[in-house]
N, C-alpha and C positions, 0 to 999 in steps of 0.2 A: 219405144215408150219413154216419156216425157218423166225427169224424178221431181217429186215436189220435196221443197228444202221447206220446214218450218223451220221459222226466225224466233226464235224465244222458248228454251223450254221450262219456263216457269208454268205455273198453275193457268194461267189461258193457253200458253202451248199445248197442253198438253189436252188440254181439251180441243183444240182445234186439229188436233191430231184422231180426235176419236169421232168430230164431224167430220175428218177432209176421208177417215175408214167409210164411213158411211155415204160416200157422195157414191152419185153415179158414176161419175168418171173414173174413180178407183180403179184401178187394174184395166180400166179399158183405154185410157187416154195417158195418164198417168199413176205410177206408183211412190208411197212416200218413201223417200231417201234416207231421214234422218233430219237432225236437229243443228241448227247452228247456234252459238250460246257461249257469252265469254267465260262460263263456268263451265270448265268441259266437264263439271262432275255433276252437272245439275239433277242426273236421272236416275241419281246415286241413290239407292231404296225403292225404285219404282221399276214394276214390270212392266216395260216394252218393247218390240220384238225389232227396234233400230237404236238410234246410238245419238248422242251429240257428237257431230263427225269434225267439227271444228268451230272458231272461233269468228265474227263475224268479221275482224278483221285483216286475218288470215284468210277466208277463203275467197277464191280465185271460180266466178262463177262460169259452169261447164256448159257446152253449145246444148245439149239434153235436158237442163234445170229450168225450170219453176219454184216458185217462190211463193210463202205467205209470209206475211209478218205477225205474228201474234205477241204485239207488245202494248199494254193497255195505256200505257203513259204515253201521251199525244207528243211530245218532244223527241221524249227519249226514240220514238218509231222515226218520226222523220228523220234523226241523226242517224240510225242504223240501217233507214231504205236510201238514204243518202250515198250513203258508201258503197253502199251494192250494187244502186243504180250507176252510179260514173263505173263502176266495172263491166255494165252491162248487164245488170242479173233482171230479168224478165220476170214480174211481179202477176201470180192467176188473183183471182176475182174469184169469190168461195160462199158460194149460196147455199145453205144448209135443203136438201130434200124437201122439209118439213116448213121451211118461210113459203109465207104468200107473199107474192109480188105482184100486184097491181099493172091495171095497165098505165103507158107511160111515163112507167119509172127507169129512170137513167139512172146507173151504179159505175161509178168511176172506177181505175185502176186499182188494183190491192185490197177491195172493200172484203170485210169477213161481214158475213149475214150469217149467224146461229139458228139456233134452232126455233122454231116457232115462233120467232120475230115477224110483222106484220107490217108491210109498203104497200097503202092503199091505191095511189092515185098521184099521178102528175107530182113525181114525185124527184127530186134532185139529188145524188148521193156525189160528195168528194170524192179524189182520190185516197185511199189507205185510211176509209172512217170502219171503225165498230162499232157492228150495230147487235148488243149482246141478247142472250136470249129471252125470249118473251117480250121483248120491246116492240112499241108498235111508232110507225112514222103516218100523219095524218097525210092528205088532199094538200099538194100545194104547196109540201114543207121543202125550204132547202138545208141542208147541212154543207158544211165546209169542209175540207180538205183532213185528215190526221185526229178528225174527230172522231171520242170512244162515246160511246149510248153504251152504260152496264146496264145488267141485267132490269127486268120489269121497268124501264124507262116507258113514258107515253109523250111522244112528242105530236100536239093535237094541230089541227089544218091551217097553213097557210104561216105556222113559224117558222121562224128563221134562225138557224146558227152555223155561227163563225166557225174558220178554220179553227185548229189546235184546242179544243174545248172539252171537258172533260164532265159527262152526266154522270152523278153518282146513282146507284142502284134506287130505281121507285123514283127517280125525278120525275116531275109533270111540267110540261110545257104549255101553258093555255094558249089558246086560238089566239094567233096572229102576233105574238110575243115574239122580240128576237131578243136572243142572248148570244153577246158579240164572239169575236175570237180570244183566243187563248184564256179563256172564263173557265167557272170553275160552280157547277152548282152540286151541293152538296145530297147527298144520297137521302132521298124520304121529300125533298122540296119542291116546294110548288111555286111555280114562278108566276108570278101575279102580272107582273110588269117590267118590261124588258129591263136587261143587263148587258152595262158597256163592255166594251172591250177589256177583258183584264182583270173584272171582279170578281168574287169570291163571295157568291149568297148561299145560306142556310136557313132553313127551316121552313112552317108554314102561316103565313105568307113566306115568304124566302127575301130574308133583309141583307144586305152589303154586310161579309165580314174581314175586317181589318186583318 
């Protein structure tokens, strides 16, 4: 049996810790290992029945591991699946029970799907994107690489977003908008009309903030 490493155990580790208890595969394919986390004391106050067993750049990964990343900041993920990867660390792909997943939807390497998140249809997912709970992804949408969708995000049909992009919690995406990569749309916004690469809108409408 195969151990799964979560990668972060801050406040989404440790939730993806209490999805990856509830998956099927739990106990039948793989069991969790433990936490990897440059804070070896992160779980300092909290009851859980594993450990942070080391440090992400310390550990040396074993022929039996799997892998999530549970780290919400789109950079910060790719520098730390970086490193694991040229070690060789073999990244699962973590569909919560309870998501719908549409037909022809492709879900790339590392991707965490929560719980009761929604992929309706002809649907495109990067590698290592979050797609947090109760978010739903429309008809036709692509997302990019290292991208986080928190929580109650609606990304509606046929938009597009870039790698490294960060939806804050209740973002809306209207139909056929794209908001580029490494962007940044602020939690409650509704994107009216697309956002280039790089910018940082708030609110609704959702305007460019310096």
């Amino acid at each position: 049996m195969k151990n799964l490493i979560i990668v972060g155990a801050g406040g989404f580790g440790r939730e993806v810790f209490a999805w990856a208890m509830g998956h099927l595969d739990c106990g039948r394919l793989w069991q969790i290992g433990g936490f990897l986390d440059d804070h070896l004391s992160a779980l300092e106050g909290f009851d859980y029945p594993v450990e942070v067993i080391d440090t992400v750049e310390a550990y040396q990964p074993q022929a039996d591991d799997l892998f999530v990343c549970a780290i919400g900041a789109p950079r910060v993920r790719f520098d730390v699946c970086q490193q694991l990867i040229v070690r060789g660390a073999e990244f699962l792909t973590l569909v919560h029970p309870s998501a719908v997943i549409g037909c022809n939807v492709a879900l790339g390497r590392g991707v965490i799907v929560c719980p009761q998140a929604v992929l309706t249809v002809d649907v495109t997912i990067g590698d290592f994107v979050i797609i947090n709970c109760m978010s739903s992804v429309g008809h036709d949408v692509k997302i990019g690489a290292y991208t986080t969708l928190s929580g109650h995000c609606d990304v509606t049909g046929q938009a597009q977003i870039g790698a490294y992009t960060l939806l804050g919690s209740g973002a809306r995406i209207l139909p056929g908008k794209t908001v580029g990569a490494n962007a940044l749309v602020g939690a409650g916004s509704v994107v009216l009309r697309s956002v280039a690469d790089g910018q940082k809108v708030f609110g609704n409408p959702a305007v460019r903030f310096d």
